[in-house]
N, C-alpha and C positions, 0 to 999 in steps of 0.2 A: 284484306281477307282474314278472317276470324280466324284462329286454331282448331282444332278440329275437339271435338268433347274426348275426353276420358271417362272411362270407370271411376267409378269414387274408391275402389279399392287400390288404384293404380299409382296413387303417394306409399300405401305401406311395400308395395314390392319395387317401388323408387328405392327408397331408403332402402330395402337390404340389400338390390342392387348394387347401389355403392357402396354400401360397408365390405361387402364379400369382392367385389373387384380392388375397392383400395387396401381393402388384409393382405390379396395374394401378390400386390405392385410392393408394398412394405414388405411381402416375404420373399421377394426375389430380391430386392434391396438386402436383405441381410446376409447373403450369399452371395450374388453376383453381380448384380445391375449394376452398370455405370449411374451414377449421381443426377447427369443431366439426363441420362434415359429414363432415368424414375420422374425429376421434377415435370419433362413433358407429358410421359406417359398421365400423371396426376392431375395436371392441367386439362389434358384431353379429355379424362373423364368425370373433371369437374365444368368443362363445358355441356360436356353430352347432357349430365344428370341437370344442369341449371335447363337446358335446352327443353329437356321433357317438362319439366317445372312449369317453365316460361307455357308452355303450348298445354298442361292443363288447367294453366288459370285462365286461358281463353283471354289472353291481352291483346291489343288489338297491333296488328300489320304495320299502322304507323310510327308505334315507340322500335326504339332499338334498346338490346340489352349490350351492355357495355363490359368489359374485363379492363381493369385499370388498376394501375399500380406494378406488382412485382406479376400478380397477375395475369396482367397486361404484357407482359412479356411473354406469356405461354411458357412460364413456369413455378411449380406450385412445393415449396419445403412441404415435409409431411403433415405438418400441423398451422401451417399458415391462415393467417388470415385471406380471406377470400374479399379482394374489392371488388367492388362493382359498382355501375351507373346504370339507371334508367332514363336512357335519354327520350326526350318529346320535346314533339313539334309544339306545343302549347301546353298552359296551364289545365290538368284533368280537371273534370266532370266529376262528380261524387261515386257515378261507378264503377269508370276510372281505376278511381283512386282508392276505392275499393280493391278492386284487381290487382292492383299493385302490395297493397299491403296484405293479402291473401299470398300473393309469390314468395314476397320475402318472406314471411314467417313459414312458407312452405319449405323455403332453403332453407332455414334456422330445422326447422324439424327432419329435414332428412339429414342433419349433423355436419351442416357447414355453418364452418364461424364467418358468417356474412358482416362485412362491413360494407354499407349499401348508402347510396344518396340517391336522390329521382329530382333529375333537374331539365330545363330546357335548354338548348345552343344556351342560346344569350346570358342563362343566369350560371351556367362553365364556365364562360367566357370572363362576366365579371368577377366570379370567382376564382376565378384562376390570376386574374387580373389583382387581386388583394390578396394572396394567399401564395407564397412562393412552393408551397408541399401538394398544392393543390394544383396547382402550376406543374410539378414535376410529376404527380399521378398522372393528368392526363395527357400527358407528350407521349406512354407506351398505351394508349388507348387500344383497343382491339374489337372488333367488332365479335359479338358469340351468336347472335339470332335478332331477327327481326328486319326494320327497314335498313337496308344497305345507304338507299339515296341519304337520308336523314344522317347517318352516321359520314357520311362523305363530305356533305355540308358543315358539320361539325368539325371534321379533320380538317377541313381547307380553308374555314374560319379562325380554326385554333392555332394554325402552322401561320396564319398571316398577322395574327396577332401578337407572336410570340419574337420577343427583343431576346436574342442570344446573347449582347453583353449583360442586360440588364440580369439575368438569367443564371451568367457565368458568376456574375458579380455576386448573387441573392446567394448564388449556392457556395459557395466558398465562405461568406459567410457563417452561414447553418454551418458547415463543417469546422467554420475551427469553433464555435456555440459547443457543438457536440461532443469535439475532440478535448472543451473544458473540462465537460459532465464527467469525464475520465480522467481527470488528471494529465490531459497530454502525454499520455502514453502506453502503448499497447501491451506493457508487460505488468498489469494487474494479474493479483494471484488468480484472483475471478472474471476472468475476461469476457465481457457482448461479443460472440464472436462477429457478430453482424453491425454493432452501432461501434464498438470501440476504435479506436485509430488503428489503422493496417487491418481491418475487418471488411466483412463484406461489402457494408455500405462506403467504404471510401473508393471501389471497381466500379460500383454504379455510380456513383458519382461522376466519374471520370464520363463513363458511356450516355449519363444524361445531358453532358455538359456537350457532348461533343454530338450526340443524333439533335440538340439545338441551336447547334453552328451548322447542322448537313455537314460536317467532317469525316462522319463515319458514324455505326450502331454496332460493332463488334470490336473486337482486335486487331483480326486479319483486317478489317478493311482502317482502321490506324493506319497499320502496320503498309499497308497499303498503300497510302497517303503521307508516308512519311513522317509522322509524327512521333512512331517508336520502332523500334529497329526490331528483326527479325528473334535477335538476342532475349529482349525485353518485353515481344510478345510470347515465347514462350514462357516467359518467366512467369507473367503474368497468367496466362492459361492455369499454369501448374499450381501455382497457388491459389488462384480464384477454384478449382476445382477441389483442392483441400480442403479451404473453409465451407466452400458448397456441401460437400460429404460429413464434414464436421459436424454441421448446422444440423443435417438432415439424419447424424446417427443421433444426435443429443434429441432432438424431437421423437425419433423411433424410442428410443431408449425409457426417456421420462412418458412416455407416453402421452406429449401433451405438447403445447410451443413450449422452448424454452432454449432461449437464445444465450444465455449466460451459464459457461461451461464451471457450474459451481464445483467445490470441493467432491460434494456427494457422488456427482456422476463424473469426475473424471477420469476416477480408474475404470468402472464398465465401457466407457465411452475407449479409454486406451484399448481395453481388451478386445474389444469388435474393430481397432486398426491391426490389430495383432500382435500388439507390444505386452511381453511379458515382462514381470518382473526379475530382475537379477540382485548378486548378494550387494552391489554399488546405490543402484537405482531402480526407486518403484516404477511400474509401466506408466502409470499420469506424471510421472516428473519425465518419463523420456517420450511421452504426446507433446505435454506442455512448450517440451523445448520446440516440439517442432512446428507448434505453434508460433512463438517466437520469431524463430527465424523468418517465416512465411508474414506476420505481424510487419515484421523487420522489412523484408523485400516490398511490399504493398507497399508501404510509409514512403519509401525510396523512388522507388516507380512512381507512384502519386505523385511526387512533388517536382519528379521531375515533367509529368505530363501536365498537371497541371499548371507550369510555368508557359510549357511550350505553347499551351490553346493560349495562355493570354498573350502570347507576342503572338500569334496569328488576331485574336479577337482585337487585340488594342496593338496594332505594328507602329503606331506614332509614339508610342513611349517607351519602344524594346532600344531606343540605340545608345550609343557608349557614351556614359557618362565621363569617364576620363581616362588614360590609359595610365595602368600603375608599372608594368614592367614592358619586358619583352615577350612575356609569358602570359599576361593577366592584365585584363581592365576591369572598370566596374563599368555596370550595366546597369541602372535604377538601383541602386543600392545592395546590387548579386556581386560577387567574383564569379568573372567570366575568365575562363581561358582563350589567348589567341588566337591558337589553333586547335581544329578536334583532337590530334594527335600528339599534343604538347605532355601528355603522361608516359606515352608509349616510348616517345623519342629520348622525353629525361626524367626518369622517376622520379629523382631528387623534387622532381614541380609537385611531387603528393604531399608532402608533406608543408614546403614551402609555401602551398597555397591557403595551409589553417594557419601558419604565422602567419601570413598577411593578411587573413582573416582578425584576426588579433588585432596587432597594427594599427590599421587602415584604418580610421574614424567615419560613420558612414555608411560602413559595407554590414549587413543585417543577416546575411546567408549565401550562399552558393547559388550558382546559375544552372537552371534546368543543365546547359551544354556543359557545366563541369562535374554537376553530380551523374551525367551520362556516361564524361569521360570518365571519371573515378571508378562508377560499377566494372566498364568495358576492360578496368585496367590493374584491371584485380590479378590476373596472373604475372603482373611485373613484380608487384610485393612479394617477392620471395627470397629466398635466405640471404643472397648476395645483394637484394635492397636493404634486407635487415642490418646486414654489417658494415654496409659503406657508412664512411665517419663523418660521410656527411648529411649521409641521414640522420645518426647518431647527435650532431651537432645540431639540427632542425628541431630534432624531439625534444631536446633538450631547452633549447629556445624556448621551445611553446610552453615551455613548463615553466620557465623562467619569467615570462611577463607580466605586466604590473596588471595589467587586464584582461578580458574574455578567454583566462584557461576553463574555465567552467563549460559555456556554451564549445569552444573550442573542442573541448574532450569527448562533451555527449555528440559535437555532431560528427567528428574523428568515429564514434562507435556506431552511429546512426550508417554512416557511410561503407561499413567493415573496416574502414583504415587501422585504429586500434588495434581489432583485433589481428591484424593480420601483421602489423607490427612486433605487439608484444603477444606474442603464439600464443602463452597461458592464460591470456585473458580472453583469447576467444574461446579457449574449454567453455568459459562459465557466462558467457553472452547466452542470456536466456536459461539460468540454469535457477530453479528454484531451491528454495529453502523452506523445510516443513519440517522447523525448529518451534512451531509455536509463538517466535518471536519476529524474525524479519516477516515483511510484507512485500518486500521487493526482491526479486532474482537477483543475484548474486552481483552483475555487473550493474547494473542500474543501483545496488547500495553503496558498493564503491565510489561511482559517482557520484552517488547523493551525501556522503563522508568527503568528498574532495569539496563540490560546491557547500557544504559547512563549515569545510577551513576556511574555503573562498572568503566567506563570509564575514568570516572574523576580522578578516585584514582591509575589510570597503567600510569606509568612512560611513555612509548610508545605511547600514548594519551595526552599525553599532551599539545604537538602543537595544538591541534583541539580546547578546550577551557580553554588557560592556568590561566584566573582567577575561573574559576569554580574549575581546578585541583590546584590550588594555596590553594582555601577556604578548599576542603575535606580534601587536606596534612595536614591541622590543626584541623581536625574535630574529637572530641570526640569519639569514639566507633562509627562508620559510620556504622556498621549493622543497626541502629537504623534505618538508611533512607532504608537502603534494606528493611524490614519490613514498614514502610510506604510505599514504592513503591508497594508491594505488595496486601495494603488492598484499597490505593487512589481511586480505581475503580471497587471494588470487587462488589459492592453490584448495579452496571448498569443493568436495566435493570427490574426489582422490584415493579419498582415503589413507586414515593415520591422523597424525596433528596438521592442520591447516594453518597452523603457526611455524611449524619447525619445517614444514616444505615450503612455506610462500619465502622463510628467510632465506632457502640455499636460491630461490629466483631473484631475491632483491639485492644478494649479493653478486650474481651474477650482473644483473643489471646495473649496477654501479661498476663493477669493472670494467665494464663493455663502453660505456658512459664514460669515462674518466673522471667519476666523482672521487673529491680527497679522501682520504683515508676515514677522517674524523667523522666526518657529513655521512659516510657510507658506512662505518660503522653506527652512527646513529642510526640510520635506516634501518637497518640487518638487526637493532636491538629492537627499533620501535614494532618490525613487523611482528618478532618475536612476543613481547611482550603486550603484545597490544591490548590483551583483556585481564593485563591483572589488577589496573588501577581500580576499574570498577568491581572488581570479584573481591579487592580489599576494601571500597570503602562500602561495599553493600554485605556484604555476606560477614565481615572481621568485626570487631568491638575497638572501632579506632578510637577510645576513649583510654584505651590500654596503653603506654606509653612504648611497652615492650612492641607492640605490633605496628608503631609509627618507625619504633629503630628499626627491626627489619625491612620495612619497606625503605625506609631510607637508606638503609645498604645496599637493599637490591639497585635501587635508582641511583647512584653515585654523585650524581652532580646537578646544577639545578637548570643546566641546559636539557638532559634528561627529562626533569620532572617536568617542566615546563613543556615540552616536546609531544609527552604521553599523556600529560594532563587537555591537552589542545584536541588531538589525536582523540581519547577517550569520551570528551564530549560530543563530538563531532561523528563518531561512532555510534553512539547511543541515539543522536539525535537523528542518525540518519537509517535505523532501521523501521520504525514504524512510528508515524506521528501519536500513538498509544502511549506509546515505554518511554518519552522522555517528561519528568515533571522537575518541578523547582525543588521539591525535597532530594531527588538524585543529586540535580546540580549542587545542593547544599550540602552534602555529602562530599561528593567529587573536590568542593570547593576546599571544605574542611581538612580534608586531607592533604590537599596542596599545600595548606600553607600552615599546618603541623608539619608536616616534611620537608618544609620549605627553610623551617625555623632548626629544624634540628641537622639539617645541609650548612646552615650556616652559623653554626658552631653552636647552637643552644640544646643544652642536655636534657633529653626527654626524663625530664622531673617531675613526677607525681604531685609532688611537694610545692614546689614552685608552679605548676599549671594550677594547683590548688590554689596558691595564697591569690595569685592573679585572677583567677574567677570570681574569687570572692570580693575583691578591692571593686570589679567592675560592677558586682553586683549591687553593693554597697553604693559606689557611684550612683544608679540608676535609681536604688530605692529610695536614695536622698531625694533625687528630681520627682519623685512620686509625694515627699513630703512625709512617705513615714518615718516614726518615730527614729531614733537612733539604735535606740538597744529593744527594738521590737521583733529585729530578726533570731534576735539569741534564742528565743525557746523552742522553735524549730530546728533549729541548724546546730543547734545541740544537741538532738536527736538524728542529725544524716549525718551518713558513711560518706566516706571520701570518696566510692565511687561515683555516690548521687552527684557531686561537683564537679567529677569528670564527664559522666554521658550528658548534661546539661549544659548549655551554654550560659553566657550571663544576664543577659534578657530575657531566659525561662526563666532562672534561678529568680531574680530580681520580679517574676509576672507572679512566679508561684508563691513564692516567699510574703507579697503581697497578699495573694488573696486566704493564707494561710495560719498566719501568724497570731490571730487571734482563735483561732481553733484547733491549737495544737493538740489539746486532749478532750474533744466534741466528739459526741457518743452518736452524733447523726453524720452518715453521710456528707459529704461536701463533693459537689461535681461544679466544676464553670468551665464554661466554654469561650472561644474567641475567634475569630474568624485569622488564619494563621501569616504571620508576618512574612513568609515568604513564597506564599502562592495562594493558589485558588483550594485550600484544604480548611477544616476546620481542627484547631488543636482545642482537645479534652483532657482536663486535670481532671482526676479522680483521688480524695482522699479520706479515706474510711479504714476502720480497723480489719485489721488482714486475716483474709480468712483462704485455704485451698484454694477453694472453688471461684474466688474474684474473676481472675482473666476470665474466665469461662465467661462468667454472669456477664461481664461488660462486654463479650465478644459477643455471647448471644444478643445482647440489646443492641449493638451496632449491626448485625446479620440483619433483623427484624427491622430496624429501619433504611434499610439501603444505604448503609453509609460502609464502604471498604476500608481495613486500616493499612495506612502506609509505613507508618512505625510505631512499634511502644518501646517504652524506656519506663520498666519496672524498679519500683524502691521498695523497700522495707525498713521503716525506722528504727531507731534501736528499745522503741516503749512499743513495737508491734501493731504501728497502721500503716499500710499501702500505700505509697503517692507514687500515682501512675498517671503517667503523661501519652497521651496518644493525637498522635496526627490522622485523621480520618478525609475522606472525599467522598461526596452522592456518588451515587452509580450514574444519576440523572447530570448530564454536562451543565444545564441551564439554572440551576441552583445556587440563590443568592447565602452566602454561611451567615451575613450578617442576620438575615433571617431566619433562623430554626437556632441559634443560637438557646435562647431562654428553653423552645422546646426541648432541647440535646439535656438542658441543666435539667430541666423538672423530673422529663420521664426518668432519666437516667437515677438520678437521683431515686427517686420513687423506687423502682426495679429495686435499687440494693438498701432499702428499707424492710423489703416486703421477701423474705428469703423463703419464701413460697415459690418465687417464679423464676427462682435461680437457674434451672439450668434444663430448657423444656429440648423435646426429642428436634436434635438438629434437621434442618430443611437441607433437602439433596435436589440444590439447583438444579437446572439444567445446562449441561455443558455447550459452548458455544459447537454452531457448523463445524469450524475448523478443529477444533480438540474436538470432537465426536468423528471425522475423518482421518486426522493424525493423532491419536490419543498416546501420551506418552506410557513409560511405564514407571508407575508411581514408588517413588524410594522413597526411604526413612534411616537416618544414619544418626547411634545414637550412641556417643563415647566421652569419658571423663577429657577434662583438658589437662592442659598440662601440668596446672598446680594440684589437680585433682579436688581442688574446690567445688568445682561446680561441673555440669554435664552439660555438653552440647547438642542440640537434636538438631538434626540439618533433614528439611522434604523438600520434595521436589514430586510437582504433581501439575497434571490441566487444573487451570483457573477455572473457579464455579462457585458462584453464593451461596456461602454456608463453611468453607471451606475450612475458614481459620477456626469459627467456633468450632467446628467436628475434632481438628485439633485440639481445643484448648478444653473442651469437655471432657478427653480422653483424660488428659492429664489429671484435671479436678477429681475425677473418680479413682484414680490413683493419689491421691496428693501428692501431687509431684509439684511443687509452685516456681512461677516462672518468673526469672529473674532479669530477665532484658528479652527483647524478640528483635528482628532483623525482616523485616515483610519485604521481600522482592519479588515485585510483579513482574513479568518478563513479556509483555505480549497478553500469551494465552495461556503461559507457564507462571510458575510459583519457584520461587527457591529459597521457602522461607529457614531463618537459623534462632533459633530459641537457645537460652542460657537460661537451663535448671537448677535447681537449688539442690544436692548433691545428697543429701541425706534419704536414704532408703534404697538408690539407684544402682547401690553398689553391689546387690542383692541379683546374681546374673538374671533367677528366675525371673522376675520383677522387670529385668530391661527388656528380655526376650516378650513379656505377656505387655510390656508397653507397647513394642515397636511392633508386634501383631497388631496388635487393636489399631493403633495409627494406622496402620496399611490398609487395614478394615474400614477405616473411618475415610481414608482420602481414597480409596478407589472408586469407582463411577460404579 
């Protein structure tokens, strides 16, 4: 039976319909509605409104209209996509199929984002049959209007065709695929609240897997059936309707889908849960956390239900592999506990069971039944677990073994154990950082600093950084450093130094521990010191002899340097895969083993690091076959600093390409693709004039090339040899190629002093510095000899940034005498050494350091 006619005016008062009833369901959402009374109430009158649809395009009584997918559940996010199917008995007729494509674009215009297919039974069926997504839409299938019978036949076709292992298997799959796309883990600064690990989609998951076994379609009926305990479905409840409400403020909010809770919206989104800001933490750093922990429980609950469906799906392959204690066997490659209640009876088995995780050759993770007992057994971990010594001797253990502390530790935190062990480490489980620099919450970079010591000391690692894995193969009891990685950051977030509170914890912690005195004072110095290696050899002029002997005072011994040196890398490497590159490391390295040499009785001599640069330099320029006394006319003209901030294989690259144009009235630029990484290094040698740095900062700006350091010279006849290490902005950039382009234009440019120094470009600053925008400093003071002046900024990273810098200067003639470019992330902290003459002038520094502030604010 046909539908009956409509008015042709009866689509435009459709469409307002809906808009005016889904405004006032989104305006009781923003004040009272529960989450699932909005998503059905949404659903219900995206039925109604497809229903009138369906009956004015006059389709016929045969087809069925189908809701499929999340849909298909009878419930609709604010800004969801809308699935659907038009099911039929047969392939349409042209009027048909007319009708049908009339419907839809009826839907599409009354402001639903229709995702739509029009299939028959059979061609579902084969599709569902190759297609495991397509497979999982139509298992919550729903009938909305049209033939019941037709859609019945379909349900009873679909359910008989459908393999639950086959099913089980496809989908676990897909999820850990998906759980890739994210890096394995739900504590992205920008998290899918829906696709990411412990998101939405890992609940459905659970309930698709399990209404495909007929196990159950809710929780209660789990919970029900035994599969999760009473405990576990409220957990789950509670968190499932977190992220529920999460999803569906972010989509109110942005006014549009939008599943990934980015920087922009997390603080309105915090402020519609009710989280205000305080003077510790912003309201989106204390959402986020509690994202986290919810992230956190999913993960947990997931894995362990999902262990439990496959020993019901697959019960021939759940049994004991072999029995390891009285407490624990394995089970297919899991630690199983032998009884449910083996935590409860001896807590000392919580910990005992991640050593034998270690251990045991074999064993790949924990067993559904013991990550159940672990959760259940959370309130044994308390003060009087923390102090028995033989827990105390457990943790220790796990720290102590020659393998899996890494996976060991992250899944000790995955489980809460960690934290509930060492107290202060659970503050910072899930606690961000909007430093511009880290990319991962507080505990998750700890971890990713431990598995980077890990790394140094596995054979298999070694190619990646083999003087780091050269130093640990000699290093004393190396737990020592796993325990500083540990505590290095423990205490973020607190407020005050996070250095001088983590050491009064890591001294504690070693007392408690019974570590020796030596070991534990090394700890308590490395937590301390943990960031000054790097603040000396990025931010200092360790060409200075005077500032390798401080540092080597500070450090005392070369158990120390070694220690901090391991520690520092490993730190850096572990806050953002951005901030670490081979020129750090070549830094980092530099200074190791300048402080290395003056630890072991050699006197930071100007003199003597001179005569030996120059011997090697010489060395190398022989093997090049130049002349012997070709170098003299050059190096007759450079200062003995140019021999210190140089190594011997610049000295010996530059000295080559230079020597016959010691007093050439053109330009000289060459370039080379740079011997210790993926960067391009640029000589520059032309007669010296203010405004240089500028002009070459500008022509690096304009080509996308960023600099990583300069090391400015002035010869004593007054030409420039400026050495710079540059990197594309673009990742995929071969240096060997743009090489002669870098010489020509560059060149060119400081020919033509016309186009010296055009109106700086005012990038655009990244999401995250446009959400955490620092506050831009300029610190600008004589040094110590009062030779030269120091400028130290510090600002969000943005193209353009250093020439806005260096043009300031030029139009002052202030000329720069060395730079220090430290990228931090999305921060800058770069140190320039000015050439001292005019600066002394207070007016002059105060109208510099304005205009800088001018120049580096957004």
């Amino acid at each position: 039976m046909s539908a009956p006619a409509v008015a042709p005016t009866e689509p435009l008062s459709l469409k307002a319909d809906y808009k005016q009833a889904k405004a006032q369901l989104l305006e009781r959402f923003r004040t009272a509605t529960n989450v699932d009374t909005l998503m059905r109430a949404l659903a219900r009158l995206t039925d109604r409104t497809l229903a009138q649809a369906w009956a004015s395009c006059e389709l016929s009584g045969s087809l069925a209209l189908v809701a499929v997918g999340g849909f298909g559940r009878g419930e609709l996010a604010p800004h969801s996509d809308v699935d659907i199917l038009v099911l039929m008995p047969a392939e349409p007729d042209a009027e048909l199929e007319a009708r049908i494509e009339r419907f839809i674009g009826l839907a599409w215009d009354l402001g639903l984002d229709i995702g739509s297919s029009v299939r028959t039974v059979t061609q579902c069926l084969e599709e569902a049959a190759n297609d495991v997504t397509v497979r999982t839409s139509l298992l919550e299938a729903r009938r909305i209007t049209g033939s019941a019978p037709l859609f019945a036949g379909f349900a009873e076709r679909y359910r008989a065709a459908l393999d639950p292992r086959a099913f089980f298997t496809a989908k676990v799959l897909e999820m850990r695929q998906r759980h890739a796309r994210f890096q394995d883990t739900p504590y992205s600064l920008e998290p899918n609240v829906k696709e990411s690990p412990g998101g939405l989609r890992d609940l459905q998951l659970i309930l698709w897997i399990t209404q495909a076994a007929e196990l159950g379609g809710s929780w209660r009926e789990l919970e029900a059936g035994g599969l999760i305990t009473n405990r576990e479905a409220r957990e789950l409840r509670r968190n499932e309707a977190f992220l529920k409400t999460l999803r569906a403020r972010l989509h109110v909010i942005s006014g549009r889908r939008q599943d990934i809770l980015v920087f922009d919206l997390q603080n309105p989104v915090a402020e519609s849960f009710g989280y205000t800001a305080t003077t510790a933490k912003r309201a989106s750093e204390q959402l986020m956390r509690r994202y986290y922990w919810a992230a956190k429980a999913v993960t947990q609950l997931a894995t362990i239900l999902i262990q439990n469906i496959e020993a019901q799906l697959f019960p021939n392959t759940s049994g004991i592999t072999r029995v390891l204690s009285d407490r624990f066997v394995e089970k297919q490659g899991m630690l199983e506990i032998a009884s449910d209640d083996v935590f409860e009876r001896e807590p000392n088995a919580i910990l005992e069971a991640f050593l034998l995780y270690e251990e045991t050759p074999g064993i790949k993770g924990l067993s559904a039944r013991t990550l159940r007992a672990l959760y259940n057994a959370r309130e044994r971990m308390d003060t009087s677990w923390r102090r028995d010594p033989e827990n105390r001797r457990l943790f220790m253990a796990i720290l102590k073994q020659p393998a899996g502390i890494t996976h060991a530790m992250r899944l000790m935190n995955q489980t809460s154990v960690l934290g509930r062990y060492l107290l202060n480490f659970r503050r910072i489980v899930g606690q961000m950082q909007h430093d511009l620099y880290h990319v991962y919450t507080v505990d998750q970079h700890i971890l990713m600093v431990l598995r980077n010591l890990r790394r140094f000391a596995l054979a298999e690692h070694a190619h990646e950084y083999p003087f780091c894995s050269q130093l640990m193969a000699n290093f004393e009891r190396p737990w020592v450093l796993y325990v500083a990685a540990l505590f290095h950051d423990i205490a973020k977030g607190r407020g005050g130094d996070h250095s001088q509170l983590g050491m009064a914890d890591a001294r504690r912690f070693c007392r408690e521990h019974g570590i020796a005195a030596d070991d534990s004072a090394l700890v308590v110095w490395l937590v301390q010191q943990h960031l000054t290696m790097s603040q000396v050899a990025q931010k200092q002029d360790t060409s200075d002899p005077e500032v390798i002997k401080r540092f080597a005072e500070l450090v005392g011994n070369e158990r120390r340097l070694t220690a901090l040196y391991l520690l520092t890398v490993a730190d850096i490497r572990g806050t953002s895969p951005k901030v670490w590159n081979n020129w750090k490391g070549k830094l980092l390295e530099d200074l190791y083993r300048a402080t290395l040499a003056v630890l072991g009785g050699a006197r930071p001599d100007a003199h003597s690091e001179l005569k030996t640069r120059r011997e090697e330099a010489l060395a190398l320029l022989r093997l090049e076959t130049v002349p012997d006394d070709a170098h003299r006319a050059l190096w007759d003209q450079l200062d003995v600093g140019y021999f210190l901030r140089h190594d011997a294989a610049d000295i010996a690259w530059q000295t080559r390409v230079l020597h016959r144009f010691v007093h050439t009235e053109t330009p000289i630029v060459r370039a080379r693709p740079s011997p210790i990484g993926e960067a391009l290094q640029v000589l520059v040698y032309v007669k010296d004039r203010p405004d240089l740095f500028a002009a070459i900062c500008a022509y690096f700006d304009r080509s996308g090339l960023s600099v990583l350091d300069a090391r400015v010279s002035t010869t004593k006849h007054g030409y420039a040899l400026d050495n710079f290490l540059v990197a594309h902005t673009e990742e995929d950039v071969h240096y060997r190629d743009i090489v002669n382009l870098v010489e020509q234009d560059l060149g060119q440019r400081l020919r033509d002093p016309g186009k010296y120094l055009p109106e700086p470009s005012k990038g655009r600053l990244s999401r995250l510095s446009r959400t955490f925008p620092i506050t831009p400093r300029v610190d600008l003071r004589a040094d110590e000899r009062g030779q030269y002046y120091i400028l130290s900024v510090s600002a969000n990273d943005r193209p353009g940034l250093l020439y806005s810098i260096a043009r300031v200067l030029a139009e002052h003639r202030v000329g720069v005498h060395a730079a220090r470019i430290n990228t931090l992330g999305e921060r800058v902290e770069d140190v320039f050494l000015l050439d001292g003459y005019g600066l002394s002038d207070n007016r002059l520094q105060i109208q510099v350091e304005t205009e800088l502030l001018r120049a580096i604010a957004v």
